[in-house]
VONUTI-993250 format. One record per residue: x, y, z of N, C-alpha, C, O in turn. Coordinates in steps of 0.2 Angstrom, whole numbers, plus 5000, padded with zeros to 4 digits. Layout:
% VONUTI-993250
XYZXYZXYZXYZ;...
This chain:
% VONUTI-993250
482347725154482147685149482647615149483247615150;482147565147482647505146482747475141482147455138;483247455138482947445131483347355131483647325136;483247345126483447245127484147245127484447205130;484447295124485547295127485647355128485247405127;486147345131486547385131487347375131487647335135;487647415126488147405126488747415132488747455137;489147375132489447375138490247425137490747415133;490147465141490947515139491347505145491047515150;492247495144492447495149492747555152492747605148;493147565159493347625159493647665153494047645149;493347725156493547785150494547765150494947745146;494647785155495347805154495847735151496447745148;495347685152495747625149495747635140496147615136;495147675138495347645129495547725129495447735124;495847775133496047835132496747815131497047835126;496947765135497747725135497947705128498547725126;497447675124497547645120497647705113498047695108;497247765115497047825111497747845108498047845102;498047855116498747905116499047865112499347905108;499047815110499747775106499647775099500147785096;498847775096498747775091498847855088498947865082;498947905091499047995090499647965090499647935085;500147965092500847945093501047895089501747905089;500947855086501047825079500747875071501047885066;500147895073499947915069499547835064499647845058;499447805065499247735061498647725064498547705069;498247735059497547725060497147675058496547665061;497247645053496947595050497647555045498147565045;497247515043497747455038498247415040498847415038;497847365045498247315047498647335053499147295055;498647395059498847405063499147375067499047315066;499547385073499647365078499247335082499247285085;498747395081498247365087497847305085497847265089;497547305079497247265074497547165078497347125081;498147195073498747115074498747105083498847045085;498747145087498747145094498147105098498247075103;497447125095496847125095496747035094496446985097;497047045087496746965083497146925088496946895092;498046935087498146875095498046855101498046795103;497746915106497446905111496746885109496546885115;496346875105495746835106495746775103495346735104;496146755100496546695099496746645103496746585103;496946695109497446665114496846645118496846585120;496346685120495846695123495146635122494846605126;495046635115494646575112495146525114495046485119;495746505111495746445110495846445103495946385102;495846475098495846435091496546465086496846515086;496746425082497246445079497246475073497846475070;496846505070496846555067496146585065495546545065;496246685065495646715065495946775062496446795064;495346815057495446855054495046925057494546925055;495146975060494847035062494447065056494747085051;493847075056493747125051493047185051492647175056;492947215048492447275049491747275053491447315057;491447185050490747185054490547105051490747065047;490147095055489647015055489446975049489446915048;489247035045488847035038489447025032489346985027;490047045033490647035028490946975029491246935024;490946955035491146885036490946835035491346785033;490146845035489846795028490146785022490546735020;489946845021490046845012490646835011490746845004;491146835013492046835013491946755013492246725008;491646705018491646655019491346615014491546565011;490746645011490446605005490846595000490846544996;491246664998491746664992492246624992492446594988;492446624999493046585001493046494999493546464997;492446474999492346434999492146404994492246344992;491946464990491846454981491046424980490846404974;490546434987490146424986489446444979489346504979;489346424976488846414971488246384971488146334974;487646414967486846364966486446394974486346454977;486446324977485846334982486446314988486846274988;486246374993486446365002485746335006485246365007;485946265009485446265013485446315021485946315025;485046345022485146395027484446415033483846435031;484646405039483846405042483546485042483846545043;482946475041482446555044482346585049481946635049;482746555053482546605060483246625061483446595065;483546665059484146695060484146775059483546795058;484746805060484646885058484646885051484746835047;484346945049484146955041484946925037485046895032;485446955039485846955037486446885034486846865031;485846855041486246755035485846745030486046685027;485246775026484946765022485246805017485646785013;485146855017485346915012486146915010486346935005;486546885016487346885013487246825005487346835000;486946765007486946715002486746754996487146764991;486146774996485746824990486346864986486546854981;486646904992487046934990487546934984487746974981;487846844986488446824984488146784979488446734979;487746794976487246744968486946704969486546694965;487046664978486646594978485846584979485446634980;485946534980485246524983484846504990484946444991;484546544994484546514999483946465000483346474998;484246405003483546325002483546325011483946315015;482746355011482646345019482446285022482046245020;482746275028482546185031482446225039482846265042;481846215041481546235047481846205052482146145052;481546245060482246225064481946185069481646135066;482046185074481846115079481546175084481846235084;480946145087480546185091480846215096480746275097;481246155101481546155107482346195106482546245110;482746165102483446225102483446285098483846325101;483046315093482646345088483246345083483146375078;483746305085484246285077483946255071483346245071;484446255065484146225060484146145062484546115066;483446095059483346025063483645985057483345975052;484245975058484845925054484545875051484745855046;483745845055483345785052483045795045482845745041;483045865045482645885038483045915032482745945027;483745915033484245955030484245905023484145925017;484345825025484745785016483945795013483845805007;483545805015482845815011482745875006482345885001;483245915009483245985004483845984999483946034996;484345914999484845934995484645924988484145884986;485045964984484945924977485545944971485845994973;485745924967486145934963486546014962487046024960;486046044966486546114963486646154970487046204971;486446114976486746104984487546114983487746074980;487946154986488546174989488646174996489146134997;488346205001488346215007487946225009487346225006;488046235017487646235022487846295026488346305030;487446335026487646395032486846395039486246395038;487346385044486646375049487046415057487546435060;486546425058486546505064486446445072486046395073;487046475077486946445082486446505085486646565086;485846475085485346545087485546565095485746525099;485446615095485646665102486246605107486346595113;486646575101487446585105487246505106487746475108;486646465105486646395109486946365102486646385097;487246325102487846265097487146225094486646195097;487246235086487046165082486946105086486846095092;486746065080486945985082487345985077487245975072;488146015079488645985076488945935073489345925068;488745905077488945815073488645785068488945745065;487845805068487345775062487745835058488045815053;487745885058487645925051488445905047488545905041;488945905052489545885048489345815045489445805039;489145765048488945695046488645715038488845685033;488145745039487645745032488345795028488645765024;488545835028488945885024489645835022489845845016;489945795026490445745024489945675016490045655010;489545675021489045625016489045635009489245595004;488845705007488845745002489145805000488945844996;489545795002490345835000490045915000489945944995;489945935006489446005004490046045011490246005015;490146105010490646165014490046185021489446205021;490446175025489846215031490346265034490846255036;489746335033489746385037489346395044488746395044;489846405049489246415053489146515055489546535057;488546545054488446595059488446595065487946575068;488946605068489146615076489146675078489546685082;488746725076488846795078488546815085488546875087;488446765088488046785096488646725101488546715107;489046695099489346635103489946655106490346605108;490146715109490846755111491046715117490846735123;491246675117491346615125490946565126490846545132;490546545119490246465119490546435117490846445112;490746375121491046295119490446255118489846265119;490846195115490346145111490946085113491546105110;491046045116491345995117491946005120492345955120;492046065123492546075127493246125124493846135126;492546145118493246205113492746245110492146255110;493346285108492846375106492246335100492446285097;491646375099491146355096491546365088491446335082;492046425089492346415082492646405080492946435076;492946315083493246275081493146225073493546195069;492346235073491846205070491746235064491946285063;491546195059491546225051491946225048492446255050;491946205042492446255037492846315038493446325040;492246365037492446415040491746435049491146405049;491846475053491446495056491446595059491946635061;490946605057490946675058490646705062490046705062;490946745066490546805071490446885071490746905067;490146915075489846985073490247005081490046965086;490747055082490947115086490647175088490847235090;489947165086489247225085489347245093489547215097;489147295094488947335100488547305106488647305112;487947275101487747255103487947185108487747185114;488347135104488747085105489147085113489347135114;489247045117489247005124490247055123490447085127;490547035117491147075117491147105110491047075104;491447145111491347205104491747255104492147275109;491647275099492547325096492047385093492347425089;491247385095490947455093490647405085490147375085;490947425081490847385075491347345074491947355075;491147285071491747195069491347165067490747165066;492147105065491847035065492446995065492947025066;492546925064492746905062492746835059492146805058;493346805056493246745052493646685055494146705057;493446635055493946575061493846495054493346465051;494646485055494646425051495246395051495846425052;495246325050495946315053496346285048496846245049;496146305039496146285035496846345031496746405030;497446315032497846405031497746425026497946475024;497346375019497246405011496646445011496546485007;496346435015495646475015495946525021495646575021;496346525025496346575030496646655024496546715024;497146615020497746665015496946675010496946725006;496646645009496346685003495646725006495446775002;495446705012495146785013495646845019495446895022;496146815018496446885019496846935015497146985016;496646895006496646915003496246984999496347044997;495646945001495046975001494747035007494347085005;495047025013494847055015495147135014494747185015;495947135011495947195009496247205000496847204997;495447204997495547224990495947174985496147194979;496247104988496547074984497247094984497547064980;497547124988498447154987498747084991498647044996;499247084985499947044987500547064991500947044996;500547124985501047184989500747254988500147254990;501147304987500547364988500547374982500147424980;500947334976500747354968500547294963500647304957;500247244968500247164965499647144968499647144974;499147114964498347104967498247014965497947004960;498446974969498146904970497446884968497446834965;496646934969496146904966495946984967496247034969;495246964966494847024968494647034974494446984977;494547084976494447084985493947134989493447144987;494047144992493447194996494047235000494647235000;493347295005494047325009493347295016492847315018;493747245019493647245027493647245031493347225035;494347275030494847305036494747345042494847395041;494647335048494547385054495047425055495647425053;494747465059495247525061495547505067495347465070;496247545070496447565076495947575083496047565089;495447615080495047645085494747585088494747565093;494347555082494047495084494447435088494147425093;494947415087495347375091495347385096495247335099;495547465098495747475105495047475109495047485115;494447475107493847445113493847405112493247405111;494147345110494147265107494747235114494847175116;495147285114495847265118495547295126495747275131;495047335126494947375130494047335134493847335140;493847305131493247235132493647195137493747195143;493847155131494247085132494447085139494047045142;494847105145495047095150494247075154494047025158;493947125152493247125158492547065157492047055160;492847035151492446975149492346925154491946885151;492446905160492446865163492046875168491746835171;491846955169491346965174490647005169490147025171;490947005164490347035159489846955157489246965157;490346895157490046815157489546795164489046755163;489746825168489646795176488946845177488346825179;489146905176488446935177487746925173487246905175;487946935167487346905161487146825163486546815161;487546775166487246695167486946755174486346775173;487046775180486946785185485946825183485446815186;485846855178485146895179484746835174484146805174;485346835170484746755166484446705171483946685169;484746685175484746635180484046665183483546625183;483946725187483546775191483046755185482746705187;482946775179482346765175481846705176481346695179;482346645173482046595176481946575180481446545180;482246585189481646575191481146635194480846625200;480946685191480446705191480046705187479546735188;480146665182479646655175479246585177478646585176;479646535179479746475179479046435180478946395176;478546465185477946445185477146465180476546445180;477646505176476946525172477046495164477546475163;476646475158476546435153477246475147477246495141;477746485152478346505148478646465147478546415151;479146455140479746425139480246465138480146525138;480846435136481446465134481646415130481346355129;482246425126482746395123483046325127483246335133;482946275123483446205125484046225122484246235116;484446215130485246245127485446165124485146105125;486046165120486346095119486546075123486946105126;486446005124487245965128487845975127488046015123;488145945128489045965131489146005127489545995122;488946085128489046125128488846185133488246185135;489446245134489446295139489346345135489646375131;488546375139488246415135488546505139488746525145;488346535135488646605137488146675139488246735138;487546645140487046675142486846755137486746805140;486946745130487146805126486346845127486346905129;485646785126485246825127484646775128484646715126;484146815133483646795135483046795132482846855131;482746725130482146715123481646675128481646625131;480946735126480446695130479946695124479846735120;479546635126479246605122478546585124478446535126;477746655124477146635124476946585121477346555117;476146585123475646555121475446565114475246515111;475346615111475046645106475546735105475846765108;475346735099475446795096475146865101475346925102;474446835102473946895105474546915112474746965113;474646855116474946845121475546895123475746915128;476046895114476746905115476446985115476647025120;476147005110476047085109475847085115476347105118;475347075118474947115126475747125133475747165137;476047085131476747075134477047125133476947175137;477447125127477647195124477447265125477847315126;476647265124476447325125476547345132476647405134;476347285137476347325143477047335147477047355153;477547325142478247345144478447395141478647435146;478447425135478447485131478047545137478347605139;477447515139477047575142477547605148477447655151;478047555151478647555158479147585153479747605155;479047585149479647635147480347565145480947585145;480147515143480447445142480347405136479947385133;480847405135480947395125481147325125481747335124;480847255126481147195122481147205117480947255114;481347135111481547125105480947075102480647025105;480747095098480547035092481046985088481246995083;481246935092482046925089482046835089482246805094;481846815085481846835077481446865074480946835077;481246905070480546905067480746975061480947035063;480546955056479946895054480546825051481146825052;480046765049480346715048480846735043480646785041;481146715041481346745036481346695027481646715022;481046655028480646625025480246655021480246645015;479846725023479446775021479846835017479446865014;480346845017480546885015480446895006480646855002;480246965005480046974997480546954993480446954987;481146944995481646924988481846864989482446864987;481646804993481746734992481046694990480546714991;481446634986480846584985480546554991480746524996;479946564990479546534994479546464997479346414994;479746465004479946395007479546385012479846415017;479046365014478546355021479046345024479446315021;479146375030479646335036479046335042479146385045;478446305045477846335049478046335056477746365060;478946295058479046295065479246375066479046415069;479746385062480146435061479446505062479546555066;478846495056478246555057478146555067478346585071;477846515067477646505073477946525079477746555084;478546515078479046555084479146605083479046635088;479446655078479446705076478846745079478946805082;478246715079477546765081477546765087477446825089;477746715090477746695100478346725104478446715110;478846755100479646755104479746825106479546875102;480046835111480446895112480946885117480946835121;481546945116482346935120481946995125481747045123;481946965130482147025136482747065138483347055138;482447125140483347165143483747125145483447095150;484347125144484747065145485547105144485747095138;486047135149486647165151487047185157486847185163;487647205155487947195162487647235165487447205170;487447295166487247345172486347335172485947385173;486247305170485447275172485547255179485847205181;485047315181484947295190484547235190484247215185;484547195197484347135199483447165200482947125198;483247235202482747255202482247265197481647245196;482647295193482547295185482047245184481447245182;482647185185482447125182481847095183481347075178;481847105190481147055195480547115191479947095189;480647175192479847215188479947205182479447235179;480447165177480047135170479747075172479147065171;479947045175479546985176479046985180478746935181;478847045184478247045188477547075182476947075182;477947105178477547145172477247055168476647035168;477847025164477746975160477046915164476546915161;477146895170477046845176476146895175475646855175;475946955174475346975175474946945169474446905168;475346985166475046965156474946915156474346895153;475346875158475346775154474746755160474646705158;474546765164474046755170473446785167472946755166;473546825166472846885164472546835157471946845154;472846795154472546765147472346705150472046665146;
């Protein structure tokens, strides 16, 4: 079976190393060694001057929108995981959808000052599958009208955007350490800002508001990681280099096996260096993408519907057309896409895909 990831583990005996220390300290969660060990080397690693470690992708939103003091309506695009619409719900606001650009499937910055209105605070928008904004228009429009930008960066683990970490950008910018994820700590996340009143207040937040162990600053959450988590965080990290090399290496094999058939993919952005998180191909039609799908499924081969559905559609937001955002949703899927994806593998999904898209 092949399924769209697979998570990548490094040798056993390396996170066993890690193991032995934490039995031997006996310190398992709440601010560890490993934790503080963890947060400086991907620090050092990114490039950026400060970042917060915390349980998972989804709290790092919502830690970021409080942080921020966000209020009323978030402008926010549709095609992202469930989870950038639902953190804003979650946290009282509103989400205001602006539909994305056909070719990068980002939110299109052209159509963003059209949605603002008086009870507008922010902006949160998804670098989809790791490719960069148009960072420059959205900060331009968010400067214009004094609006906090978050970015979702939960797919960007080693994307730059002008020759710095992708989470240099935003107010605040947040990523997901999920399993799934190019580097991961099993479950994570983190928060990146370089603002130290906002770095000190959600790390307030992230564990329960404490000051001291009998003095609480504000109110807070517990989003704290554990020790275990760190140590396949510290245990990833060294092998990222060729975990990078490999995934652009089969992405690369896709396209040009794909290249000649009425396929597209994602336009990455300019000046920036894309990190090949994940491979998005884009039929003809809907009838197209299922006939696709099913005839990999029958191989025992599992792509993604990713994104879908719009999220536009979703039963607990107000109804916002987005038709670019419906439209690609229907026609998209991520390919298996990981480090021990045989080169073989590869060429028989795309000899599978290359039939389908011919056969219509």
């Amino acid at each position: 079976m092949i399924n769209v990831t697979k998570p990548f583990l490094p040798p056993q005996e390396e996170y066993i190393d890690f193991l032995d220390g934490i039995w031997s300290r006996n310190w398992l969660t709440n601010n560890g060694p490993l934790v503080r060990e963890l947060e400086l080397k991907l620090k050092e690693y990114l490039g950026v001057p400060e970042m917060l470690y915390l349980n998972n992708g989804t709290i790092a939103i919502q830690i970021a929108i409080k942080a921020l003091s966000l209020k009323g309506e978030i402008i926010t695009t549709p095609f992202s995981y469930v989870a950038t619409t639902s953190s804003i719900v979650w946290e009282g606001c509103r989400p205001v959808f602006v539909d994305i650009d056909a070719n990068t499937f980002n939110i299109d910055p052209a159509k963003i000052e059209a949605a603002i209105t008086p009870e507008t605070t922010g902006i949160l928008a998804t670098h989809v599958f790791g490719n960069p904004c148009d960072i420059d228009a959205i900060q331009e429009i968010a400067t214009k009208h004094n609006l906090k930008v978050i970015y979702d960066a939960a797919h960007c683990f080693g994307t730059e955007y002008k020759g710095r970490s992708i989470y240099h950008y935003g107010d605040i910018s947040t990523t997901s350490f999920h399993a799934t994820k190019l580097f991961h700590t099993i479950e994570g996340g983190g928060v990146f800002t370089s603002d130290l009143e906002l770095l000190k207040r959600m790390s307030f937040y992230r564990n329960f508001g404490h000051k001291t162990p009998e003095e609480f600053e504000m109110v807070g959450i517990n989003a704290k990681n554990s020790e275990f988590h760190a140590a396949m965080g510290l245990s990833v990290l060294p092998h990222m280099s060729s975990i990078l090399e490999r995934r652009k290496k089969v992405s690369q094999l896709y396209s040009s096996l794909l290249k000649d058939n009425e396929i597209r993919t994602q336009k990455i952005t300019s000046n920036s260096s894309y990190n090949y998180s994940y491979y998005p191909i884009v039929v003809d039609s809907q009838e197209v993408m299922l006939d696709v799908v099913n005839a990999l499924n029958k191989k025992d081969i599992f792509p993604r519907r990713y994104f879908f559905p719009s999220l536009d559609t979703l039963n607990y937001v107000e109804g916002q057309h987005c038709p670019i955002s419906r439209d690609l949703s229907s026609r998209i899927i991520c390919l298996p896409l990981f480090y021990d994806l045989k080169e073989s593998e590869a060429e028989y999904i795309a000899k599978i895909i290359n039939e389908i898209v011919k056969s219509h």
